[in-house]
Residue, then its C-alpha position, 0 to 999 in steps of 0.5 A: x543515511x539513517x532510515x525510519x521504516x514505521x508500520x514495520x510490522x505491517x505486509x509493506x515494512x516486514x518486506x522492508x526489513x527483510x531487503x534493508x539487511x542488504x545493506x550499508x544504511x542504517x534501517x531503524x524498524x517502528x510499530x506502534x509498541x516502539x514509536x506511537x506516530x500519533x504523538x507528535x512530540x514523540x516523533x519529533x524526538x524519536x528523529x531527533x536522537x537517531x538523527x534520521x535523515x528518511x522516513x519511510x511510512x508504512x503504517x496505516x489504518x487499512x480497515x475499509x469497513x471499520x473506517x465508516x464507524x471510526x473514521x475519527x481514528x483513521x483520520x488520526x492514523x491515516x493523516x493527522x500522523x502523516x502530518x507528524x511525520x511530514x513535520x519532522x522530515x521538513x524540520x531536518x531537511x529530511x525525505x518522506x516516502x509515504x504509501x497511498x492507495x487507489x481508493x482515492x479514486x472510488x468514485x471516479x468511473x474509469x475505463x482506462x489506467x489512472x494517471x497521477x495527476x487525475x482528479x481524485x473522489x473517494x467515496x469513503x472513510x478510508x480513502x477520504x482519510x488516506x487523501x488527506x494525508x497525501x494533502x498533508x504530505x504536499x502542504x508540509x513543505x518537505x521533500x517527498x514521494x507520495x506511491x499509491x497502490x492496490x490490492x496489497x497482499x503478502x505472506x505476511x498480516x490478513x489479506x485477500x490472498x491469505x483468506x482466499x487460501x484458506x477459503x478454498x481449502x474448506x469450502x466446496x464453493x465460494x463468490x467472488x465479486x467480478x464488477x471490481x478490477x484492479x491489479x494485485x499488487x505484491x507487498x514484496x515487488x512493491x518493497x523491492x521499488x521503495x527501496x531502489x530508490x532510496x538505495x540508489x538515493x534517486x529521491x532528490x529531484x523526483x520528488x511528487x506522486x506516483x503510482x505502483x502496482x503489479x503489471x495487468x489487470x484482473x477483478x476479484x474473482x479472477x485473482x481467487x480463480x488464479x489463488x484456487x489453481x496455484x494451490x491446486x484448490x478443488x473449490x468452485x469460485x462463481x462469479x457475483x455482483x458487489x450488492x450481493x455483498x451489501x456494505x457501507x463501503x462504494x468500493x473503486x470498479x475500476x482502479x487499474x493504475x497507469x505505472x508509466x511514471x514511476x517505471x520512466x522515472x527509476x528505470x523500474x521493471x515491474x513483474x506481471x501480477x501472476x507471477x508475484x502471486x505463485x512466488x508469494x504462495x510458493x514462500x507460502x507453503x514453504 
């Protein structure tokens, strides 16, 4: 089978790429500089000549603070492209799985572990635009898994983890919001799944949304707590309230994911949150 990972320069792809040298598949690895998935008759063309039979999508506009001020430009990224991509799978009979996010549930005031099928309500650009791709995605008419996630970090990119490492190496002390909870999600866990389903060809016939974290829950500020212990941080992190941090952004206060779906589905055990983070800061360091 012929697989196009895009966005494989991001957390998400790098992960890919370093798991699909295992194996009989042949992985094709796309950014922006190689394949423009904004240019629809590129796309179209792209799939052609390789003959791809799967895409993977991990590319995205995941700037949740720029998306307000450009929100044009993540609806092209975050949906419009999407729709390319959805094209080209169900012109050619091919499978899309494609990476969404828990912001599709900002405005949601939860207590428990979101499900699939309850009802979305971003509250911003970013999840607005990341929605309309999943709506893309359905309407398309090809064949598909739609994963959302959470608080993505890796060794690889900008992320939270990365920031808070570098944070707690300089500073005395710091805060941290403790009014959102979600679950961390590692960028290479979530690889792993991806790519048992699609190695084991377990696509077909499961096809619809589910969601993928890392197992628990925490907030912020438990998650740079946790950071500040595994790197041996003498730090302070003080816990705060999000409108200590004014932005044009409601973020999610609480976007825990119910995983039951997805571990019932491809038999998939998922490690709790802290021991992915010390794996992750130990390949760090290393």
């Amino acid at each position: 089978m012929n697989i196009l990972v895009t966005g494989a320069n991001g957390q998400l792809g790098n992960h890919v790429r370093l798991l699909a040298t295992r194996s009989e598949n042949r992985y094709f690895f796309t950014d922006v500089e190689e394949l423009d998935i904004t240019n629809r008759e590129r796309v179209m063309a792209y799939v052609a000549e390789n003959d791809i039979q799967c895409i993977i999508n991990c590319a995205a506009y995941t700037n949740v603070d720029m998306a307000e001020d450009d929100e044009d430009k993540a609806e092209l990224i975050n949906a419009t492209s999407v729709g390319h991509l959805s094209e080209a799978m169900q012109t050619r009979g091919g499978f899309l799985i494609h990476c969404s996010t828990d912001y599709v549930f900002g405005g949601n005031k939860n207590n428990t572990p979101c499900k699939e099928d309850e009802k979305v309500n971003p509250t911003g650009a970013y999840g607005r635009t990341k929605l309309h791709g999943e709506e893309t995605v359905i309407q398309s008419g090809c064949q598909y898994i739609i994963i959302r996630t959470s608080w993505l970090y890796s060794e690889y990119g900008k992320n939270f983890l990365k920031t808070m490492m570098r944070v707690q190496s300089e500073r005395e002390e710091c805060k941290v919001v403790f009014d959102q909870v979600g679950t961390p999600t590692y960028a290479g866990d979530l690889a792993k799944a991806i790519f048992a389903i699609v190695e084991q060809n377990k696509m077909i016939g499961n096809e619809g949304i589910y969601h993928f974290s890392n197992e628990g829950v925490c907030s912020w500020f438990d998650f740079a707590t946790i950071i500040g212990q595994l790197i041996g941080s003498r730090c302070r992190v003080f816990p705060c309230h999000s409108d200590e941090f004014p932005s044009k952004v409601v973020r999610p206060s609480y976007s825990v994911l119910d995983k039951t779906r997805i571990k019932n589905t491809f038999g998939i055990e998922i490690p709790y949150w802290v021991d992915s983070l010390r794996q992750c800061i130990n390949n760090i360091k290393d």
